[in-house]
LUMFIDREN-957969 format. One record per atom (N, C-alpha, C, O): residue number from 1; residue in three letters; chain; atom name; x negated, y negated, z negated. Coordinates in nm, 2 decimals. Atoms other than C-alpha are relative to their C-alpha. Example, Ala and Ser with C-alpha at 12.3 -4.5 7.8 and 13.67 -1.06 7.14 Angstrom:
BEGIN
+-----+-----+---+----+--------+--------+--------+
|   k |   r | c |  a |      X |      Y |      Z |
+-----+-----+---+----+--------+--------+--------+
|   1 | ala | A |  N |  -0.09 |   0.12 |   0.00 |
|   1 | ala | A | CA |  -1.23 |   0.45 |  -0.78 |
|   1 | ala | A |  C |  -0.09 |  -0.12 |   0.00 |
|   1 | ala | A |  O |  -0.19 |  -0.12 |  -0.07 |
|   2 | ser | A |  N |   0.09 |   0.11 |   0.00 |
|   2 | ser | A | CA |  -1.37 |   0.11 |  -0.71 |
|   2 | ser | A |  C |   0.08 |  -0.11 |  -0.08 |
|   2 | ser | A |  O |   0.03 |  -0.22 |  -0.09 |
+-----+-----+---+----+--------+--------+--------+
end
This chain:
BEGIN
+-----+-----+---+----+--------+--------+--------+
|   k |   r | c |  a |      X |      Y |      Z |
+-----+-----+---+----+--------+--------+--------+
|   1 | unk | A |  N |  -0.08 |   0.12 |   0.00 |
|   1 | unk | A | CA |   0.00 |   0.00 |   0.00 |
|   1 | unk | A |  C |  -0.09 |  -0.12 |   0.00 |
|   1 | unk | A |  O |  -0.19 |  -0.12 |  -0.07 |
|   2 | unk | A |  N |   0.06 |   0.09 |   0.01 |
|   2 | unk | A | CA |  -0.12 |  -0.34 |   0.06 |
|   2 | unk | A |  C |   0.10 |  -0.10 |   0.00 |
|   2 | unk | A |  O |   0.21 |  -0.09 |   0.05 |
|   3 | unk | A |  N |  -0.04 |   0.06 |   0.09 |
|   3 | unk | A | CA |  -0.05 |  -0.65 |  -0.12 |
|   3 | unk | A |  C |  -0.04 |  -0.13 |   0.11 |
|   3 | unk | A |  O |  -0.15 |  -0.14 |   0.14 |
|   4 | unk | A |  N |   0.05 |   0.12 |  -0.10 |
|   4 | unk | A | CA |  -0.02 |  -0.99 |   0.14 |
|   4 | unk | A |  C |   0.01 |  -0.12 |  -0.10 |
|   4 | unk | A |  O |   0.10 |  -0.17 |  -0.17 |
|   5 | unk | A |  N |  -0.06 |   0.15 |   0.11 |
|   5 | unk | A | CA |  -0.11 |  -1.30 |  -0.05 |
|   5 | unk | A |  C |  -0.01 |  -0.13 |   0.09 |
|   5 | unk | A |  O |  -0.07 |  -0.13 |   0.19 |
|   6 | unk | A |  N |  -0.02 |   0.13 |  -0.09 |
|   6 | unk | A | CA |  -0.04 |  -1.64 |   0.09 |
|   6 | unk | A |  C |  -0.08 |  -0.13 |  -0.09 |
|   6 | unk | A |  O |  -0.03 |  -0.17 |  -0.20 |
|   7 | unk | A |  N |   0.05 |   0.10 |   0.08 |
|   7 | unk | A | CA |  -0.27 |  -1.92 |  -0.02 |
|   7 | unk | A |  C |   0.03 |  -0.16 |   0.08 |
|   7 | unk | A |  O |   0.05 |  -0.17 |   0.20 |
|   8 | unk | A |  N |  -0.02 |   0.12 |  -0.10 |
|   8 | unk | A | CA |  -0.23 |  -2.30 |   0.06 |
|   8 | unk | A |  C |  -0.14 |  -0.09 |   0.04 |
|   8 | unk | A |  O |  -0.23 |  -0.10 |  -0.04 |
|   9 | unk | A |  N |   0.08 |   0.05 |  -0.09 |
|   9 | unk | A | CA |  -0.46 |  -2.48 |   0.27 |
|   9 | unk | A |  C |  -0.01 |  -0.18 |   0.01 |
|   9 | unk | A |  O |   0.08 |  -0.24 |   0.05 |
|  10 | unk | A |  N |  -0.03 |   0.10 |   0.01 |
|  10 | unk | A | CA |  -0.56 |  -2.82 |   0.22 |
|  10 | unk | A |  C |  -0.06 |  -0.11 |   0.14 |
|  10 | unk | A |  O |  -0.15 |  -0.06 |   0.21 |
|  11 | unk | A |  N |  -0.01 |   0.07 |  -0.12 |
|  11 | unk | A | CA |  -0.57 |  -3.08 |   0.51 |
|  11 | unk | A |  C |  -0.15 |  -0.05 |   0.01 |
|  11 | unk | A |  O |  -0.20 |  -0.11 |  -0.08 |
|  12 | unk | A |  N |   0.15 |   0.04 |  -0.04 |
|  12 | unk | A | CA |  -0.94 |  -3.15 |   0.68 |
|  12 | unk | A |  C |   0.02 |  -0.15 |   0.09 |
|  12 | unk | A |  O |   0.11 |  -0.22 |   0.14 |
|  13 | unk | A |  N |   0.01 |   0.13 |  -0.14 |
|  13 | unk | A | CA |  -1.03 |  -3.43 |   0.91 |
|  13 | unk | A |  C |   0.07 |   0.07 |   0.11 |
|  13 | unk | A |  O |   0.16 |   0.00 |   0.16 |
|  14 | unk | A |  N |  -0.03 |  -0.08 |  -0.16 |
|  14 | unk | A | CA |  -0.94 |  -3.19 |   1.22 |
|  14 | unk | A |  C |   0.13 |   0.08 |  -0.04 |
|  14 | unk | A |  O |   0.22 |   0.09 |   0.05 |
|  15 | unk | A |  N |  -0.12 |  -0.09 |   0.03 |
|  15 | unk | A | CA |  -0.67 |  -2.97 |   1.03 |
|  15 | unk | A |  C |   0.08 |  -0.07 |  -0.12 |
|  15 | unk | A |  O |   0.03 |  -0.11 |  -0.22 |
|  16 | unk | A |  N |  -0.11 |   0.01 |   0.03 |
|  16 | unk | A | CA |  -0.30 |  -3.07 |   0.91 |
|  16 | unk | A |  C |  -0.04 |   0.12 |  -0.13 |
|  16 | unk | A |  O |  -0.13 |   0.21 |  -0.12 |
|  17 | unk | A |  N |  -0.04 |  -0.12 |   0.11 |
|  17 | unk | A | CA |  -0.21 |  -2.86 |   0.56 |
|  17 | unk | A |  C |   0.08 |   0.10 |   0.01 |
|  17 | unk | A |  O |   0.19 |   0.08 |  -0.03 |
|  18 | unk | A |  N |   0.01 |  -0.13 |  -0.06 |
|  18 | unk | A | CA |  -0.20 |  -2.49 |   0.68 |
|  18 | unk | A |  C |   0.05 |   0.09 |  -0.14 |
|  18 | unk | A |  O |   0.05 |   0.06 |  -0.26 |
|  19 | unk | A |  N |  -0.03 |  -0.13 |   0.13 |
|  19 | unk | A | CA |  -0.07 |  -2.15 |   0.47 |
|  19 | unk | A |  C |  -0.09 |   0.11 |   0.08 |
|  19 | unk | A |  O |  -0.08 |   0.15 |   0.20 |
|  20 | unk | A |  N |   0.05 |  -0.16 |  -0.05 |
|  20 | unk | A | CA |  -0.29 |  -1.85 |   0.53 |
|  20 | unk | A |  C |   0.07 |   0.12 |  -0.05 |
|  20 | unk | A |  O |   0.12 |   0.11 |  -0.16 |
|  21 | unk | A |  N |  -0.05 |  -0.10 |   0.04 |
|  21 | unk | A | CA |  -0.15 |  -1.53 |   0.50 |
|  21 | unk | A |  C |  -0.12 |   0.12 |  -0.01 |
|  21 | unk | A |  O |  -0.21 |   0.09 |   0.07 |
|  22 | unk | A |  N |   0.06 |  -0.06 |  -0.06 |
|  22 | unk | A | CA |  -0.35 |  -1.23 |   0.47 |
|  22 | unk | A |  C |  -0.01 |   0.14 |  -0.08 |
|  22 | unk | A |  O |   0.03 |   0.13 |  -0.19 |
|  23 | unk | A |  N |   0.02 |  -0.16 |   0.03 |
|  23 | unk | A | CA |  -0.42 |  -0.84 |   0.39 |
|  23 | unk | A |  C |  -0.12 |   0.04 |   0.07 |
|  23 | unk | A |  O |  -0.20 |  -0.03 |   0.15 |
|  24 | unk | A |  N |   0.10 |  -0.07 |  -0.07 |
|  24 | unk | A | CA |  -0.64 |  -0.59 |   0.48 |
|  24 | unk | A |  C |  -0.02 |   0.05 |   0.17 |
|  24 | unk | A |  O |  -0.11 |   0.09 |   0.23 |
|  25 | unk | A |  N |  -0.05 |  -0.05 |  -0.14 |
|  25 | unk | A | CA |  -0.49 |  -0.53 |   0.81 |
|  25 | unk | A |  C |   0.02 |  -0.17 |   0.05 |
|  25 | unk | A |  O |   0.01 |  -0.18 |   0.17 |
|  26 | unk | A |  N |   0.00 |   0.12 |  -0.10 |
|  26 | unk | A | CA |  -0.47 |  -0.87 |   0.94 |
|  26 | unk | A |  C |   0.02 |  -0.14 |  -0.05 |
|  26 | unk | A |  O |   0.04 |  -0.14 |  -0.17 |
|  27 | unk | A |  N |  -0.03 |   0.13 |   0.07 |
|  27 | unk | A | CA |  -0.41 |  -1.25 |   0.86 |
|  27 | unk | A |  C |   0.06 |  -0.13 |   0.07 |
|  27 | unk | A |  O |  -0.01 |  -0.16 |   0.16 |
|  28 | unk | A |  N |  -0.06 |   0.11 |  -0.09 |
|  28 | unk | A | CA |  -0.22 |  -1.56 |   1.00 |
|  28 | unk | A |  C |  -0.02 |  -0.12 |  -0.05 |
|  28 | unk | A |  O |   0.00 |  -0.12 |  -0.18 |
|  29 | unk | A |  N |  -0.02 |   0.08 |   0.05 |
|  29 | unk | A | CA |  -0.26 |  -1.89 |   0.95 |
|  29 | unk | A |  C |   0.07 |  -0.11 |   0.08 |
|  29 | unk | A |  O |   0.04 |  -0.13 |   0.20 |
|  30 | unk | A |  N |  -0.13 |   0.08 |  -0.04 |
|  30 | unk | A | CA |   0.03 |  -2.16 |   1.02 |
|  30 | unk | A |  C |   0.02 |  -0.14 |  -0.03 |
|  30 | unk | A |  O |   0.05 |  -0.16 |  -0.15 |
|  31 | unk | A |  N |  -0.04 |   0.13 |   0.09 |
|  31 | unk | A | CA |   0.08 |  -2.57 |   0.99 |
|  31 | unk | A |  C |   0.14 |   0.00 |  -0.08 |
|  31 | unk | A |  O |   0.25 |   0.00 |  -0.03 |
|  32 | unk | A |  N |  -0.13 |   0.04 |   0.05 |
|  32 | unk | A | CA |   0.30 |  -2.62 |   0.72 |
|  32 | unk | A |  C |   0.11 |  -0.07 |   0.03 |
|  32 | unk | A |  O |   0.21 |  -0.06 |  -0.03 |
|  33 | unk | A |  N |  -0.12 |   0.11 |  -0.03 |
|  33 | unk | A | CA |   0.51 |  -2.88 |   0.89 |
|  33 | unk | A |  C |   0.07 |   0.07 |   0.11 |
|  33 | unk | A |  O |   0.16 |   0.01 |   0.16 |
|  34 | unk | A |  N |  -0.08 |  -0.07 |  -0.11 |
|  34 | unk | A | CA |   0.63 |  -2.61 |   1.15 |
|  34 | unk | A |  C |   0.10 |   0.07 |  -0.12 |
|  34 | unk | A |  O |   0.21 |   0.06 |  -0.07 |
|  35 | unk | A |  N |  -0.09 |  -0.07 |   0.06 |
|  35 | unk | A | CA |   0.83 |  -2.42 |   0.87 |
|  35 | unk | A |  C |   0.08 |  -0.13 |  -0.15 |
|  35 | unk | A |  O |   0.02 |  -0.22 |  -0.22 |
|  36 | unk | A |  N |  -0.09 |   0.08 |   0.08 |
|  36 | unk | A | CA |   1.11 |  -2.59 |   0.64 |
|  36 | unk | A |  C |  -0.08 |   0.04 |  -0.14 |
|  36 | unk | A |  O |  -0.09 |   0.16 |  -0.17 |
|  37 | unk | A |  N |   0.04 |   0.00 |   0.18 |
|  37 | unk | A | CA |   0.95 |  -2.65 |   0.25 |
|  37 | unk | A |  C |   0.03 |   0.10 |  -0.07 |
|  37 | unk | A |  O |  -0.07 |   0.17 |  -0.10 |
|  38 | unk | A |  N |  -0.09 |  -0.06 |   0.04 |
|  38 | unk | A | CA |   1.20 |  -2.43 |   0.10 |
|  38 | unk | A |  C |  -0.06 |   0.18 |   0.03 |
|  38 | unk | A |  O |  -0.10 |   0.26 |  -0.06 |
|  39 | unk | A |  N |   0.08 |  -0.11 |  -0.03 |
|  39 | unk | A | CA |   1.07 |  -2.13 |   0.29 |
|  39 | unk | A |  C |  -0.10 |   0.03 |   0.04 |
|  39 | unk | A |  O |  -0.12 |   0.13 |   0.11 |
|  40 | unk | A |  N |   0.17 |  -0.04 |  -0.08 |
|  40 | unk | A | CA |   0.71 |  -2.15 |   0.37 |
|  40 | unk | A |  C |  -0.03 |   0.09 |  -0.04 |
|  40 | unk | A |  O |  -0.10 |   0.13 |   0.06 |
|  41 | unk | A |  N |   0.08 |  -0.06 |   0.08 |
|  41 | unk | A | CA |   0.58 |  -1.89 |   0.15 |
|  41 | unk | A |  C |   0.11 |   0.15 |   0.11 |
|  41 | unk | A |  O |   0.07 |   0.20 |   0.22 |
|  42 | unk | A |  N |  -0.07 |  -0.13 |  -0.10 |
|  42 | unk | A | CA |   0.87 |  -1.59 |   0.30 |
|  42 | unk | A |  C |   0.00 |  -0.04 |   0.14 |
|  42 | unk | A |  O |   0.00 |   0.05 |   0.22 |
|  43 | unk | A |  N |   0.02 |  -0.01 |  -0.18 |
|  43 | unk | A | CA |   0.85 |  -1.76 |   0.66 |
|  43 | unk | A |  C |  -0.10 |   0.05 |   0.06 |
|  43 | unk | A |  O |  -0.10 |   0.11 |   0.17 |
|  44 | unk | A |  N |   0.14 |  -0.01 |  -0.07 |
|  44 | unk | A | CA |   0.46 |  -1.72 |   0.68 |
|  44 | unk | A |  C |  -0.06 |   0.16 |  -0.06 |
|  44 | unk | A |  O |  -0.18 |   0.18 |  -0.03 |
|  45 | unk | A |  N |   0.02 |  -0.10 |   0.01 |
|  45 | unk | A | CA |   0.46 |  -1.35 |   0.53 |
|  45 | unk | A |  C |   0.10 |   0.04 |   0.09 |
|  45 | unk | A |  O |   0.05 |   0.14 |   0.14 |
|  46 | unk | A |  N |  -0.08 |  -0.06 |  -0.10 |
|  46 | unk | A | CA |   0.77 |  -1.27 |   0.77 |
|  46 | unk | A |  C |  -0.08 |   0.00 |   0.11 |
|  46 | unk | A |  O |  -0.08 |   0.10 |   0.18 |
|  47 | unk | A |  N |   0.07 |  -0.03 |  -0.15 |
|  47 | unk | A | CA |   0.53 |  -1.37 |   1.06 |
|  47 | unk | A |  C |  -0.09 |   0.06 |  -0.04 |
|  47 | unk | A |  O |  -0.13 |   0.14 |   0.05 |
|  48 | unk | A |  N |   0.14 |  -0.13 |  -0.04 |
|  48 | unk | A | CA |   0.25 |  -1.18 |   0.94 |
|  48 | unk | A |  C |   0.03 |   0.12 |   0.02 |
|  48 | unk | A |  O |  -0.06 |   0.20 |   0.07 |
|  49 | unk | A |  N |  -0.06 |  -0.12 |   0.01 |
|  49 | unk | A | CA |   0.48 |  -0.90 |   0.92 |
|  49 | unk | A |  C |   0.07 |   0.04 |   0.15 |
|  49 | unk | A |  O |   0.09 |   0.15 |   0.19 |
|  50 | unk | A |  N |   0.00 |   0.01 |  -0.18 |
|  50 | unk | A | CA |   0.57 |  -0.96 |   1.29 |
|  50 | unk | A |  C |  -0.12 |   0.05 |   0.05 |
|  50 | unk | A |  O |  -0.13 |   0.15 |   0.12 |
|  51 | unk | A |  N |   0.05 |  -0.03 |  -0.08 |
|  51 | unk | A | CA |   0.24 |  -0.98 |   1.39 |
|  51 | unk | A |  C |  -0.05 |   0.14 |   0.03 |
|  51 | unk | A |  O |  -0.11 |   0.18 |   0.13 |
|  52 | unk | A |  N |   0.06 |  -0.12 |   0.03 |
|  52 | unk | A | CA |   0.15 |  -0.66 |   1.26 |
|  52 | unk | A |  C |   0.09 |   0.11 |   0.04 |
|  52 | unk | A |  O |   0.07 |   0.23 |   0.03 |
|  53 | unk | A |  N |  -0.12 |  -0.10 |  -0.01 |
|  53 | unk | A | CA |   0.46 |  -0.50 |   1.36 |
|  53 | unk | A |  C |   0.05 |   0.12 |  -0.12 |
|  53 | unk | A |  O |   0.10 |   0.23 |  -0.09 |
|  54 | unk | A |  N |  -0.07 |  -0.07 |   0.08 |
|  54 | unk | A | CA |   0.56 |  -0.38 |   1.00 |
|  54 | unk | A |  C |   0.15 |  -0.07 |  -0.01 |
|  54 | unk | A |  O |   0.17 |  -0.19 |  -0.02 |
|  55 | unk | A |  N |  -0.15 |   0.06 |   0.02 |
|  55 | unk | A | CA |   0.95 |  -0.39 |   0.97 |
|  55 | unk | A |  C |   0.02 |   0.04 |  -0.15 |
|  55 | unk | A |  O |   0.08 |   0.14 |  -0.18 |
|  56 | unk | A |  N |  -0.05 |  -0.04 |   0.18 |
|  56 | unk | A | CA |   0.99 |  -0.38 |   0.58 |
|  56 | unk | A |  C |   0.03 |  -0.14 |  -0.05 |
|  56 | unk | A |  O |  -0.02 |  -0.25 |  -0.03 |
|  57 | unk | A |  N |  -0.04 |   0.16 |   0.12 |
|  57 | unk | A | CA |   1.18 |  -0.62 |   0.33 |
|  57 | unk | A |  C |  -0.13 |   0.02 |  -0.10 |
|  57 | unk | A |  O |  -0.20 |   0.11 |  -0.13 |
|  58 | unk | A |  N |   0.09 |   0.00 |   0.13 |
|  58 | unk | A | CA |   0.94 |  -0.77 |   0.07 |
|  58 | unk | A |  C |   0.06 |  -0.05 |  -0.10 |
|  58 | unk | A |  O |   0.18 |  -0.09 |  -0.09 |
|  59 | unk | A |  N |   0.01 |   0.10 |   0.11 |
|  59 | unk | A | CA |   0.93 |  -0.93 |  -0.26 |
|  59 | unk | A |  C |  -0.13 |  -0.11 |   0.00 |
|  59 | unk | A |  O |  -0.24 |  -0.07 |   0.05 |
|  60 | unk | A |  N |   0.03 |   0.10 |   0.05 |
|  60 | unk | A | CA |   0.78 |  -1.26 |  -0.35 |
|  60 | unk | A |  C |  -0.04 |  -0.02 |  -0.11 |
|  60 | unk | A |  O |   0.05 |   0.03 |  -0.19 |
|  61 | unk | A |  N |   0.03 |   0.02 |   0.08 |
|  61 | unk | A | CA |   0.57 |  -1.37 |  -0.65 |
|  61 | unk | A |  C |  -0.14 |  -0.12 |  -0.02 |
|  61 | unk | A |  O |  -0.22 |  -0.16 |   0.07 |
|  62 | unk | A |  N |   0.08 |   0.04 |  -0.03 |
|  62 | unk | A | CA |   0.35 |  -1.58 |  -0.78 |
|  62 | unk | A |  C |  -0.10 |   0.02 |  -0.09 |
|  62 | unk | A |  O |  -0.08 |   0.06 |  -0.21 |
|  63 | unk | A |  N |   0.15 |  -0.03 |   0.09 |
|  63 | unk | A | CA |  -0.03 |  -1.56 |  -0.90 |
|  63 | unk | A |  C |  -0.04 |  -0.10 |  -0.12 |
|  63 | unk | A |  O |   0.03 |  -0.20 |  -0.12 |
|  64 | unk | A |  N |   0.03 |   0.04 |   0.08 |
|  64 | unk | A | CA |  -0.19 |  -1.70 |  -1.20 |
|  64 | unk | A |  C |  -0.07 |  -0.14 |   0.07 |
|  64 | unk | A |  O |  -0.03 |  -0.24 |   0.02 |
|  65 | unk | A |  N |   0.07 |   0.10 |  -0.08 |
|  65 | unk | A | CA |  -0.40 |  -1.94 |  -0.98 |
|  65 | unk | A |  C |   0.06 |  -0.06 |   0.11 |
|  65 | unk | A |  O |  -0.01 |  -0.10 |   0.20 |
|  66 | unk | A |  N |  -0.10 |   0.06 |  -0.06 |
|  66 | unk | A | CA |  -0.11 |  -2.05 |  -0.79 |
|  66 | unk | A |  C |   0.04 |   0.00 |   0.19 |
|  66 | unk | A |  O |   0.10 |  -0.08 |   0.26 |
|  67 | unk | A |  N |  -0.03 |  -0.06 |  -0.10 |
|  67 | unk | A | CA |  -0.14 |  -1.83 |  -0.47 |
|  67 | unk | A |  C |   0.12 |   0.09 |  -0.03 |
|  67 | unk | A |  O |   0.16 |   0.14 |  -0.14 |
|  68 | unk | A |  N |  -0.13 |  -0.11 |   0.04 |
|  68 | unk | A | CA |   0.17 |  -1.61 |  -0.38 |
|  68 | unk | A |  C |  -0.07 |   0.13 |   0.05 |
|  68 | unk | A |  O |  -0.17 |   0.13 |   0.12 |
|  69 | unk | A |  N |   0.03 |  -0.12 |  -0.07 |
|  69 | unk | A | CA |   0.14 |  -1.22 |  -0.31 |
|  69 | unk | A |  C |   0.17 |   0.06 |   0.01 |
|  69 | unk | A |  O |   0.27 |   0.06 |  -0.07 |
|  70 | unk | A |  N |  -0.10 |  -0.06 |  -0.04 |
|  70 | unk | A | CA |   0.39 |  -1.05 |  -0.14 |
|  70 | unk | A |  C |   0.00 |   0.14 |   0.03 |
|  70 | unk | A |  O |  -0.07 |   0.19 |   0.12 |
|  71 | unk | A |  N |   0.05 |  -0.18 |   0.00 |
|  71 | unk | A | CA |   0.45 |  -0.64 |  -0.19 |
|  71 | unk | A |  C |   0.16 |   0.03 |   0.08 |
|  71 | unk | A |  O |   0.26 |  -0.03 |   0.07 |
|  72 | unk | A |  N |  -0.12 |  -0.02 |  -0.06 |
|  72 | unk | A | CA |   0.68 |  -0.48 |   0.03 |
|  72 | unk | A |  C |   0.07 |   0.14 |  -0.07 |
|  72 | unk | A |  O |   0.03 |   0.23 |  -0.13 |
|  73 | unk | A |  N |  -0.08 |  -0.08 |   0.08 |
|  73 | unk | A | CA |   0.97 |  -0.30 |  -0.09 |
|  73 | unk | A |  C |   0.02 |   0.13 |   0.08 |
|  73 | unk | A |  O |   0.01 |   0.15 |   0.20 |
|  74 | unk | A |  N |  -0.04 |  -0.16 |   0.00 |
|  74 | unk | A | CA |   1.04 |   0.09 |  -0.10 |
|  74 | unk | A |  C |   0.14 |   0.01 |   0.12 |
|  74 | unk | A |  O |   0.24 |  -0.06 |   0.14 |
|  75 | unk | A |  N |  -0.18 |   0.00 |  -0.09 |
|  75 | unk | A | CA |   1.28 |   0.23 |   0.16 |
|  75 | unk | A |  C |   0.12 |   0.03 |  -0.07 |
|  75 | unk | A |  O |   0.23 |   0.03 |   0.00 |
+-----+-----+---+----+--------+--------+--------+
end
């Protein structure tokens, strides 16, 4: 099982403030201002979950150091 955590990204000279997503199997990273406030954190593990072609519901949480990880749920 692997565990996708989403950290936030802070805005550079050249880069807008981004979400990375990422696991052992792959990683996405996304401008924040493409996805509504509300749901950044489940929009940008739903696309990693696209890109990877897993189709599973997850859960949502958050870390002590104020990244999220996302574990996907049991069939």
């Amino acid at each position: 099982m692997q565990a996708i955590e989403v950290k936030h990204l802070p805005a550079t000279n050249t880069e807008g403030y981004r979400l990375k997503a990422f696991c052992a199997a792959g990683s996405l990273t996304v401008d924040r201002s493409c996805i509504p406030i509300d749901d950044q954190v489940t929009e940008v593990v739903a696309m990693l979950l696209d890109k990877l072609e897993w189709h599973h519901a997850f859960q949502v949480g958050q870390l002590k150091n104020g990244n999220y990880v996302a574990v996907l749920d049991r069939y």
